[in-house]
LODRENVEX-711474 format. One line per 4 residues: number of its first residue (from 1); their letters; for each residue x, y, z of C-alpha. Coordinates in Angstrom, 1 decimal, always signed. Each point is the difference from the previous one (the first is absolute). Example, Ala and Ser with C-alpha at 12.3 -4.5 7.8 and 13.67 -1.06 7.14 Angstrom:
# LODRENVEX-711474
1> as> +12.3,-4.5,+7.8 | +1.4,+3.4,-0.7
//
This chain:
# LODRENVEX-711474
1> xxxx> +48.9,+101.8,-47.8 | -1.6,-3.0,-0.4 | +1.3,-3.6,+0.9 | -1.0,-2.4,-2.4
5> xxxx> +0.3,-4.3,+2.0 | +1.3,-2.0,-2.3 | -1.6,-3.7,-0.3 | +2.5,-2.7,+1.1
9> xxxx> +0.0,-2.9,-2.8 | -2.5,-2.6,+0.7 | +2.4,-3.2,-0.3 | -2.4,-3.1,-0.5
13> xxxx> +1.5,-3.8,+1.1 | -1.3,-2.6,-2.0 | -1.2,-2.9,+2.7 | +2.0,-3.1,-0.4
17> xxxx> -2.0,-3.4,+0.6 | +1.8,-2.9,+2.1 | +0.8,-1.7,-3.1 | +2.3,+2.7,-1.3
21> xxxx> +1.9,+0.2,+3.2 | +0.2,-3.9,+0.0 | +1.3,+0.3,-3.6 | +2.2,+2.3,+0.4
25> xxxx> +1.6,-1.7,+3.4 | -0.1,-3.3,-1.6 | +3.4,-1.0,+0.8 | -0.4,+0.5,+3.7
29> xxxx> -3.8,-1.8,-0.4 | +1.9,-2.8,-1.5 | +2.4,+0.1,+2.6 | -2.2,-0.1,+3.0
33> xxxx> -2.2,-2.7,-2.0 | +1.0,-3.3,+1.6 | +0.1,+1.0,+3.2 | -3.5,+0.9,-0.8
37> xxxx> -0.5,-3.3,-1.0 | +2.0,-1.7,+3.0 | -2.4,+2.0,+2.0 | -2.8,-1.3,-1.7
41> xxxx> +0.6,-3.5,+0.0 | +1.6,-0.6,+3.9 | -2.1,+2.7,+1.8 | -3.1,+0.6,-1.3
45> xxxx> -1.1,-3.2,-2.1 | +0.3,-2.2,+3.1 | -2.4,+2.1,+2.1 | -2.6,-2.0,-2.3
49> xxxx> +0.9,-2.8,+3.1 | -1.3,+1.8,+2.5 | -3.4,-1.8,-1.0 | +0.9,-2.8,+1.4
53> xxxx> -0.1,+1.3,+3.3 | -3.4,+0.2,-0.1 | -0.7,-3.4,-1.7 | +0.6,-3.9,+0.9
57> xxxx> +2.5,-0.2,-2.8 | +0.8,-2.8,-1.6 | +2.9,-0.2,-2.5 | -2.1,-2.2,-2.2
61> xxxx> -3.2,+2.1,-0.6 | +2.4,+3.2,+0.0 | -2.0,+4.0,+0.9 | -2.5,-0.7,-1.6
65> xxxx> -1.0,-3.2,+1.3 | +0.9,+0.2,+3.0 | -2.8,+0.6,+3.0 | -0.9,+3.7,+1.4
69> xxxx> +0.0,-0.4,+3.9 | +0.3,+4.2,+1.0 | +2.3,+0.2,+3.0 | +0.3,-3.5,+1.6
73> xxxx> +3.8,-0.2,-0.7 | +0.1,+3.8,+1.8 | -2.0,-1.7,+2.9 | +2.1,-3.0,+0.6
77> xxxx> +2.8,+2.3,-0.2 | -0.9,+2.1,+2.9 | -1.2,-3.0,+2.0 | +3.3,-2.2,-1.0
81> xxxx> +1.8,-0.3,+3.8 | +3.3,+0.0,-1.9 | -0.4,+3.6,-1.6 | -0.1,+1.8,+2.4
85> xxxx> +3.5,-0.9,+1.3 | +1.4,-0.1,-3.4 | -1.7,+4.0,-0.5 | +1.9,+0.4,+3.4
89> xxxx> +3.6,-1.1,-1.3 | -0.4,+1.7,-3.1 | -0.6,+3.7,+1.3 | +2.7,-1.1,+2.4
93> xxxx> +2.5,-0.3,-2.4 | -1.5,+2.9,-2.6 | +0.4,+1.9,+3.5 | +3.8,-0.7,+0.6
97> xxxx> +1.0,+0.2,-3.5 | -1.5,+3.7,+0.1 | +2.0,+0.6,+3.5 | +3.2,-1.3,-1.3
101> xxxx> +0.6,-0.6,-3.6 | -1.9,+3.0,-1.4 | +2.4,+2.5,+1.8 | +3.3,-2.3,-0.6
105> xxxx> +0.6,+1.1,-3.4 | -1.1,+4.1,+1.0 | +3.1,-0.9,+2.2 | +2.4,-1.5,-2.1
109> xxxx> -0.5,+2.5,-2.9 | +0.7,+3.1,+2.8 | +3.4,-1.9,+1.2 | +0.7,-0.2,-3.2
113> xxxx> -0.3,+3.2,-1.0 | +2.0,+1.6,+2.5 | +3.1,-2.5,-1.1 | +2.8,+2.2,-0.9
117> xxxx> +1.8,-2.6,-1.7 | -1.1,-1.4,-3.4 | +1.5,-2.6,-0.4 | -1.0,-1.5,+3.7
121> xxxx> -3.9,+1.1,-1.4 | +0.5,-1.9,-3.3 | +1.0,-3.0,+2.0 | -2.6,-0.4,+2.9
125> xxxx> -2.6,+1.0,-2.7 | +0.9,-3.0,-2.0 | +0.1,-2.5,+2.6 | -3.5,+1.0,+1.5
129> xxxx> -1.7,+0.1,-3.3 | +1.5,-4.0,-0.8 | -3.1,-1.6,+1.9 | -2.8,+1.8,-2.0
133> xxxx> +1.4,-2.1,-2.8 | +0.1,-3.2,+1.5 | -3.7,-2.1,-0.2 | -1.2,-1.1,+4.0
137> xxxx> +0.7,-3.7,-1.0 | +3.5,+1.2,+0.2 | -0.6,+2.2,+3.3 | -1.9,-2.2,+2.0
141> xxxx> +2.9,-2.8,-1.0 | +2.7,+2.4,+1.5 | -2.0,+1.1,+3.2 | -0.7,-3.9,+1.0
145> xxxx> +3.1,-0.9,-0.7 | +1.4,+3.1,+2.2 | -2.8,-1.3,+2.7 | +0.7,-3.4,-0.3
149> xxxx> +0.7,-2.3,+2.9 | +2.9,-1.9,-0.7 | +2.9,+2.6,-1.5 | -1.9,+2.9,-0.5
153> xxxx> +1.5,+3.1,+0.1 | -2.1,+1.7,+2.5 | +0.5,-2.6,+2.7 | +3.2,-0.6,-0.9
157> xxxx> +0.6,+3.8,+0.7 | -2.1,+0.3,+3.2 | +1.5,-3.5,+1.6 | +4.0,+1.4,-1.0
161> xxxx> -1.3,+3.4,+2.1 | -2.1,-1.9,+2.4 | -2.9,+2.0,-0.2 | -1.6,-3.4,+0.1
165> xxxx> +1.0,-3.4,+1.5 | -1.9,-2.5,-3.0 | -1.3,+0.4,-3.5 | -3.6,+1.6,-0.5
169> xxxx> -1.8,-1.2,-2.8 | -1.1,+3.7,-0.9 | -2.8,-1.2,-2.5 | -1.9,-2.1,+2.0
173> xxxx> -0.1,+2.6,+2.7 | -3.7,+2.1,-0.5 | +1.5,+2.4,+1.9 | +2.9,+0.9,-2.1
177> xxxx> -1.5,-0.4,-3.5 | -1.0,+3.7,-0.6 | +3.1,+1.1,+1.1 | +1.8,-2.0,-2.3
181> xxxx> -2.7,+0.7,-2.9 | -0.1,+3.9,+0.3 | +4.2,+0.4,+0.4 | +0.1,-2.4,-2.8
185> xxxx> -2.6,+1.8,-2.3 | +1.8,+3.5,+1.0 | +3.6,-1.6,-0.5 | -1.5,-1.0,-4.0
189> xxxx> -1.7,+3.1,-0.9 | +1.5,+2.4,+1.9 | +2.8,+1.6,-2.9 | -2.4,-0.2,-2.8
193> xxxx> -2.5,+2.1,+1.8 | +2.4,+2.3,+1.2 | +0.5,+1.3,-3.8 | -3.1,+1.8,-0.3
197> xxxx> +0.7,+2.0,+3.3 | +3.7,+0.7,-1.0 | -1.1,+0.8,-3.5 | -3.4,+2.3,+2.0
201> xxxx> +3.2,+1.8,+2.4 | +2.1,+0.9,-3.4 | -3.0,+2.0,-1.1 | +0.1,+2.4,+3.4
205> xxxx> +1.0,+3.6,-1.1 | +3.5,+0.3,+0.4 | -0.3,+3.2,+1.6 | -1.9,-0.8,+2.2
209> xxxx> +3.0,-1.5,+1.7 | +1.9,+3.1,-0.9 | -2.4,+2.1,+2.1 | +0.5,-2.4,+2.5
213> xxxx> +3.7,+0.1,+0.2 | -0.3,+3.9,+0.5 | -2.4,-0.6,+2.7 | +2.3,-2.0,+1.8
217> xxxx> -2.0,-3.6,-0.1 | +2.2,-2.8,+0.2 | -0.7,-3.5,-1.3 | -2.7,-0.9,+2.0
221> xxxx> -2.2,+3.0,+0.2 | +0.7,+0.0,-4.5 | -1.6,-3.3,+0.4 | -2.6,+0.8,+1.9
225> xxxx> -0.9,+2.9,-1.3 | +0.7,+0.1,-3.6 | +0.6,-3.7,-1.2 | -2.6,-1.7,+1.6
229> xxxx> -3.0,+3.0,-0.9 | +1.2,-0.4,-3.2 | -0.4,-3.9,-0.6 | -2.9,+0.5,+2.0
233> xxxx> -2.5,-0.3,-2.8 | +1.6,-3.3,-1.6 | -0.1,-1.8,+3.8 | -3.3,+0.9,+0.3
237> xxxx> -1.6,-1.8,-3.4 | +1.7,-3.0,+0.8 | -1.4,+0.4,+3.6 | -3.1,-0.1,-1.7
241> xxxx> +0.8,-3.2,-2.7 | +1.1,-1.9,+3.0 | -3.2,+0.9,+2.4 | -1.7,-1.2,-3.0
245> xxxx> +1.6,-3.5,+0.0 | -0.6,-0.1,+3.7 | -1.6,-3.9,-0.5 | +2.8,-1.3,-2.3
249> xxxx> +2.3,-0.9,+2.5 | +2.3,-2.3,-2.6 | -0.2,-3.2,-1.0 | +2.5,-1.5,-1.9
253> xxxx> +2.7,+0.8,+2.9 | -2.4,-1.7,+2.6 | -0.6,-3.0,-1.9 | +3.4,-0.2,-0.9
257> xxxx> +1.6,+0.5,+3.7 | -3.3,-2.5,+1.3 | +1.6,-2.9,-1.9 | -3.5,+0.8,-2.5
261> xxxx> -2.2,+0.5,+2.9 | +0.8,-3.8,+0.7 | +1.9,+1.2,+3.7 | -3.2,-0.5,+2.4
265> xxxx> +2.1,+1.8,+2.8 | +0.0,+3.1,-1.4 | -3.5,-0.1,-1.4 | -1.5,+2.0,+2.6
269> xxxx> +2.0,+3.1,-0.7 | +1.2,-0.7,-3.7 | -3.9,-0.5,-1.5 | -0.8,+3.2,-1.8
273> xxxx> -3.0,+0.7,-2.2 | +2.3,-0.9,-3.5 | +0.9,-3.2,+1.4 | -3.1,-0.9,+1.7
277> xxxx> -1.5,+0.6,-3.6 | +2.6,-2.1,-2.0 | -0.8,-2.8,+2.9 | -3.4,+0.0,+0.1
281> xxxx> -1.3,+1.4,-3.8 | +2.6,-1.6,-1.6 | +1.4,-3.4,+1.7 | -3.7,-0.9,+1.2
285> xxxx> -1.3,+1.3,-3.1 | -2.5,+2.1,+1.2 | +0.6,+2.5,-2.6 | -3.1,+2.3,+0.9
289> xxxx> +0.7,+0.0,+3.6 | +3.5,+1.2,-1.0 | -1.3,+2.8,-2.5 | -2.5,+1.3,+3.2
293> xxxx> +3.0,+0.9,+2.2 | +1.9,+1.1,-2.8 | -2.8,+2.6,-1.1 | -0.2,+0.9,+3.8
297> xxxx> +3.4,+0.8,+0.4 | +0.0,+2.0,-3.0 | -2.7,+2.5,+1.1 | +1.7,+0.3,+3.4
301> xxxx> +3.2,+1.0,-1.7 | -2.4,+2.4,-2.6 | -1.5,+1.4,+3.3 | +3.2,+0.5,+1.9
305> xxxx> +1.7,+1.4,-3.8 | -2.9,+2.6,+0.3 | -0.1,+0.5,+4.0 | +4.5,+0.9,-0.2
309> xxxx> -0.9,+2.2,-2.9 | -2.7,+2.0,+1.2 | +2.1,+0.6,+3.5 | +3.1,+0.9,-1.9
313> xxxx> -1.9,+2.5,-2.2 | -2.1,+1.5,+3.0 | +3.8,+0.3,+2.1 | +2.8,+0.6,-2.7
317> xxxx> +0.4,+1.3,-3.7 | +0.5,-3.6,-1.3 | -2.5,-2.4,-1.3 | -1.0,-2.8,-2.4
321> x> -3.0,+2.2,-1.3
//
């Protein structure tokens, strides 16, 4: 008896081009447009300025103008006595912000999600998200009028327990000022970036938990070893973002809590590389001096983007690329 194969049907796909999927997604093209076009216009058309970091600009003979020099601005940089302490305070404080406020809202979001009561949750989730919303003009206001001297709530507090016998002035004290910027910066920020943990922790596999109820784990052991594997991934790309911004240690909160960088006292430990360049580049007008350490802490924060990256892809599952 013979057998006879049967042919399967040859089904041939007609290849689309890139303009027939763009036509056919055209409402989601049109909706991701301006953001294109935001993207455009505030990230990548201003790059053209890094020129200037390389030129003596002048504002009247514009790029093309203006003087080629090469790398004198990088030169003066590294032999400027006054960078080197201001490189110091701002790995300092990109340091302690890693230490304390990246975990702080990891923290809050696992409280939160082992509160039994909702409505309790609703209500501390509200009041911690309140200071995302409110600009630093308005924060810095409320923390120097908390620190003040003369009735302010803090040494009104500490005198009425007498943990301390006189007012301090807390913000001309160098050695209290990155105390009082890293709580304050946690105290703002801390709700709003506990969403995206809370939100991460909803997405565990619910039974998950189950199997850890019939093994007999209580609260702490689910936590350790069911919720915290699974946000696990999420902790770690934002690890990575914030290794990346490792020289951006703020500067609108500084300049703000400084009095505008106008407080001499606290100079020393206040002067970071953002308000070192709005100082120098900007209120001296040495624009291409200001554009040199810009560009150089860009490449430092490329280098230590690439540098988390390649350690969390060598050591975990999770990475940028």
């Amino acid at each position: 008896m013979e057998y006879v194969a049967l042919r399967q049907p040859v089904v041939v796909r007609k290849k689309t081009s890139l303009w027939h999927h763009l036509l056919r997604q055209w409402d989601l093209q049109v909706m991701v447009l301006p953001g294109i076009i935001l993207l455009l216009v505030f990230s990548y058309l201003p790059m053209w300025g890094v020129l200037a970091a390389f030129q003596d600009y002048d504002l009247s003979r514009g790029f093309f103008g203006s003087p080629w020099i090469g790398f004198k601005h990088f030169a003066e940089v590294f032999s400027d006595p006054l960078f080197l302490p201001v490189l110091k305070n701002t790995v300092a404080i990109s340091a302690l912000r890693l230490i304390f406020a990246f975990p702080a809202p990891v923290f809050l979001a696992l409280l939160l999600n082992e509160v039994q009561w909702p409505f309790f949750k609703r209500i501390v989730q509200t009041i911690s998200y309140l200071p995302h919303f409110m600009s630093w003009v308005i924060v810095s206001g409320l923390v120097i009028s908390s620190l003040a001297v003369d009735n302010g709530s803090v040494n009104m507090a500490l005198l009425q327990m007498h943990v301390i016998h006189e007012p301090v002035n807390w913000l001309s004290t160098p050695e209290y000022f990155w105390s009082i910027l890293i709580s304050t910066g946690i105290w703002k920020e801390i709700g709003f970036g506990s969403i995206i943990y809370l939100a991460a922790i909803a997405g565990v596999d619910p039974n998950l938990y189950e199997a850890a109820d019939i093994d007999g784990a209580g609260r702490l052991r689910r936590l350790w070893y069911v919720t915290l594997p699974g946000i696990a991934p999420v902790v770690t790309i934002f690890l990575i973002l914030s290794v990346g911004q490792i020289l951006n240690a703020g500067f609108e909160d500084i300049l703000l809590l400084t009095n505008r960088g106008d407080n001499a006292i606290l100079r020393d430990v206040s002067d970071v590389i953002d308000t070192y360049v709005y100082r120098v580049g900007l209120t001296d007008f040495r624009y291409s001096y200001g554009v040199a350490v810009g560009l150089f802490k860009s490449v430092v924060n490329v280098f230590m983007l690439v540098c988390a990256n390649f350690m969390a892809r060598r050591w975990g599952e999770t990475s940028l690329w």
